[in-house]
N, C-alpha and C positions, 0 to 999 in steps of 0.2 A: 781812854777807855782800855780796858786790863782785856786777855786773852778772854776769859772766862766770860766776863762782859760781853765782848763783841759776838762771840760763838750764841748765847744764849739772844742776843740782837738778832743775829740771823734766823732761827728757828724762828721766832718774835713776828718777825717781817716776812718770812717763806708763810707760816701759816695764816696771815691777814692777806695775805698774795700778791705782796711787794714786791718789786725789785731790789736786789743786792748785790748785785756788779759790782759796784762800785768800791764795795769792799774785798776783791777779789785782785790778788798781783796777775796783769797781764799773762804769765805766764803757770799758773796755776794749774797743778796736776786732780786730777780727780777721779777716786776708783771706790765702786761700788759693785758686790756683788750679784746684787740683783739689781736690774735684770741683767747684770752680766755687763761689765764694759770698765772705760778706760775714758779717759777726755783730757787731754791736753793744750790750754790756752782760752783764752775766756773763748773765741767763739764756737771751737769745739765745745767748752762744759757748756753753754748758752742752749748750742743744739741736742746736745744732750742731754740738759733737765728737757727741753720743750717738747722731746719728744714721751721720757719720761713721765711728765705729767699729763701728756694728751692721753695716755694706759688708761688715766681713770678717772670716773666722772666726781667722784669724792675723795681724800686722803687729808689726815688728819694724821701730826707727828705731833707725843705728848712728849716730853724732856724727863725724862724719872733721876737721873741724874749726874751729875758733871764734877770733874777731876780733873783738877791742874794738875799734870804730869812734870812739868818743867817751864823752861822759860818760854818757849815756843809752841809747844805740845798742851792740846786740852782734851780729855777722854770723854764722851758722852754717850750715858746709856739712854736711850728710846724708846718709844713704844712708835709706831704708823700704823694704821687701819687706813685701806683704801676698797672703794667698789670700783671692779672692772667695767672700763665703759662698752666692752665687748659683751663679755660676758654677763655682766651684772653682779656677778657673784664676790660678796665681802670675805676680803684676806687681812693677817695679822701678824706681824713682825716682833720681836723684840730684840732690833738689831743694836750693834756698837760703832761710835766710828770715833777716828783720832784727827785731830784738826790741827795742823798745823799752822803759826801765825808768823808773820816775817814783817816787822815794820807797821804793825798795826791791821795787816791784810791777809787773809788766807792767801797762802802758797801752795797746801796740800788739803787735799780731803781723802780719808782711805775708811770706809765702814770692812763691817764683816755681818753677817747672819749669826753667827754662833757669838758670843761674848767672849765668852774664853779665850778665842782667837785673838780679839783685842786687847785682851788681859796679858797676854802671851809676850804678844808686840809691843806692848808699853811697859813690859817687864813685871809685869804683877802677876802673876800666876797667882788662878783660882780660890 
């Protein structure tokens, strides 16, 4: 399975509410800016999506669309709509993140809020 393949498999399986560990290197970095954090090694990222998803009673990520950057590197633009399970109140993202692949398996995941940001970092400006 190619980089672009598997990234687009995880999305796939995140939103049917799979598990994908398994596609993930042991030691896996993972940074997202919202809500703000950092997760280092599957069972730090592990407590870290579960805490992430326990936020919200619905979230929904559509895939708008994806760029093989290189041999390793795959860029994907998104959209997520989730409701707060606090609040109730519906929020709307249209964040970027670059994935990194090593061996068939995520090694990195780094999003940003702003695109640009991601454009920036994978060398493509705007």
């Amino acid at each position: 399975m190619g980089n672009v393949d598997l990234v687009l498999t995880i999305y796939d399986r995140v939103a049917r509410g799979e598990t994908v560990r398994e596609l993930f290197h042991d030691d896996v970095e993972w940074s997202m800016p919202h809500p703000g954090g950092e997760a280092h090694g599957l069972a730090e990222v592990g407590a870290f999506w579960r805490d992430y998803e326990a936020t919200w009673t619905e979230r929904v990520l559509e895939v708008e669309e994806v760029r093989p950057l290189d041999d390793e590197r795959v860029l994907v633009f998104f959209r997520e709509t989730a409701v707060g399970r606090a609040s109730g109140i519906e929020t709307g993202a249209s964040p970027a993140a670059i994935w990194t692949l090593r061996d068939g398996k995520v090694a990195r995941f780094q999003a940003w809020i702003e695109r640009t940001d991601a454009l920036r970092v994978a060398g493509l400006e705007s």
